[in-house]
C-alpha positions as CSV (number, residue, x, y, z in Angstrom):
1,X,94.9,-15.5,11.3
2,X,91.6,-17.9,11.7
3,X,90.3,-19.5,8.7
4,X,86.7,-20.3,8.7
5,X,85.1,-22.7,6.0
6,X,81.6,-23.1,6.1
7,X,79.0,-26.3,5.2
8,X,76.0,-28.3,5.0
9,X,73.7,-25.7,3.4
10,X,71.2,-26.6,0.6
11,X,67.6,-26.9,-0.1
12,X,65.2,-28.2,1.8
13,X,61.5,-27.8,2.4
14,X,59.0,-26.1,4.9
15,X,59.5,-28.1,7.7
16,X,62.7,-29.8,7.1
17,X,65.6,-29.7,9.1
18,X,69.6,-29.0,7.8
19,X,72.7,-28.7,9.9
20,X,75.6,-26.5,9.0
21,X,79.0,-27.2,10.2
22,X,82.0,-25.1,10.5
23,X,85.9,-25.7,10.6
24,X,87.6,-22.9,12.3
25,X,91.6,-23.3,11.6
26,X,94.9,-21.3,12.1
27,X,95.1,-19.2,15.8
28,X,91.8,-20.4,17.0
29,X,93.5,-20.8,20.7
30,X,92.7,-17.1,21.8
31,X,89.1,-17.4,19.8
32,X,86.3,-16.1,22.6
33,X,82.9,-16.1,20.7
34,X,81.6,-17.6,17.6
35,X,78.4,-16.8,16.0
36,X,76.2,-18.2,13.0
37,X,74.6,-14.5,10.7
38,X,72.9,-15.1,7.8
39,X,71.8,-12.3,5.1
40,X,68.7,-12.5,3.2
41,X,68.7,-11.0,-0.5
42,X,67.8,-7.3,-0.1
43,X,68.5,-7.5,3.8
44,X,71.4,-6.3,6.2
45,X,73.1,-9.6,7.7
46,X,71.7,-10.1,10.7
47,X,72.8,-12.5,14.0
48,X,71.0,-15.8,14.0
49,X,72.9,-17.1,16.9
50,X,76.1,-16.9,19.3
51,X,78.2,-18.9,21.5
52,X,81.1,-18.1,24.2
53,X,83.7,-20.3,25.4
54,X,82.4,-21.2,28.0
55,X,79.3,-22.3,26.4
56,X,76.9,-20.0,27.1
57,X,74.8,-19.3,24.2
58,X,72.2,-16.4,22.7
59,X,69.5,-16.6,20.1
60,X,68.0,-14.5,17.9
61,X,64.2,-14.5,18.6
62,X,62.6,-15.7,15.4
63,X,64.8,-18.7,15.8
64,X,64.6,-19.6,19.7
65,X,63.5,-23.0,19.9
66,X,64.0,-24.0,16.5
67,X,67.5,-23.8,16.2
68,X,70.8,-25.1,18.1
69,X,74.1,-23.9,18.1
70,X,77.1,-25.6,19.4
71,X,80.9,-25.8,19.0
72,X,83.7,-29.0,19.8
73,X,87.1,-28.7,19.8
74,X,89.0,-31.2,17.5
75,X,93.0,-31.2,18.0
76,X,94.2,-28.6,15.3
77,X,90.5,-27.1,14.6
78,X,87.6,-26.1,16.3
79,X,84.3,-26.4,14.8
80,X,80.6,-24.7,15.1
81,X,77.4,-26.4,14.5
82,X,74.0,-25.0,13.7
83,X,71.6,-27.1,14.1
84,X,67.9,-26.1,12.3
85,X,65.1,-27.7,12.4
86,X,61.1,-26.7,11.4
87,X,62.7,-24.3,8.9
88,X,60.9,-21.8,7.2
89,X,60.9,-19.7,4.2
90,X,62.2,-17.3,5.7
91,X,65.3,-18.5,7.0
92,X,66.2,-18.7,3.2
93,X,69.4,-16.6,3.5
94,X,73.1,-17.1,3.0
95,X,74.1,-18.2,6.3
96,X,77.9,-17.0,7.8
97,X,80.6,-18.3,10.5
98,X,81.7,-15.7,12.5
99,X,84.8,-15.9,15.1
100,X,86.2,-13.0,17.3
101,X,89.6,-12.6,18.9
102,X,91.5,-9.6,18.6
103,X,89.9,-9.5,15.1
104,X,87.1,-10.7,13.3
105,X,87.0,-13.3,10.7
106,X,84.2,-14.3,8.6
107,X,83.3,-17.4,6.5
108,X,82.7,-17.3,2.6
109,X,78.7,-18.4,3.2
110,X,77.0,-20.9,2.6
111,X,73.1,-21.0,0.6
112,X,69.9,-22.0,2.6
113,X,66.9,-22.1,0.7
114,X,63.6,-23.6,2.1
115,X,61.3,-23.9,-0.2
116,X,57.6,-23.6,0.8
């Protein structure tokens, strides 16, 4: 089982910048992708951004060059960034951790709301 718990989401304005963290914990040894999705009220959840294991990472195209994702290995837990910065209104979503093994495992969410 991998346990995903989600941060760092809030308000912010048109232009601002936030940075979501999240701690992956339990078998995260065999975990070969992770991904940031976010879902917008009335819209299907949709990939924002991916990373593999060995680094290589894959954007969604309304946020190439605007956002970062990363991931660091801590001891006991492994943790995903998303970095965003010159937000927009639409990014205002519900943004979730996603981490693949054998299974799938998703985060509870956490709000992004950029106010215009």
């Amino acid at each position: 089982q991998v346990r995903l718990v989600e941060s760092g989401g809030g308000l912010v304005q048109a232009g601002g910048s936030l940075r979501l963290s999240c701690a992956a914990s339990g078998s995260i040894f065999s975990i070969n992708s992770m991904a940031w999705y976010r879902q917008a009220p009335g819209k299907q959840r949709e990939l924002v951004a991916s990373i593999t294991t060995g680094g290589s990472t894959n954007y969604a195209d309304s946020v190439k060059g605007r956002f970062t994702i990363s991931r660091d290995n801590a001891k006991s837990t492994l943790y995903l960034y998303l970095q965003m910065n010159s937000l927009k209104s639409e990014d205002t979503a519900v943004y979730y951790c996603y981490a693949r093994r054998s299974a799938t495992y998703w985060g509870q969410g956490t709000q992004v709301t950029v106010s215009s």
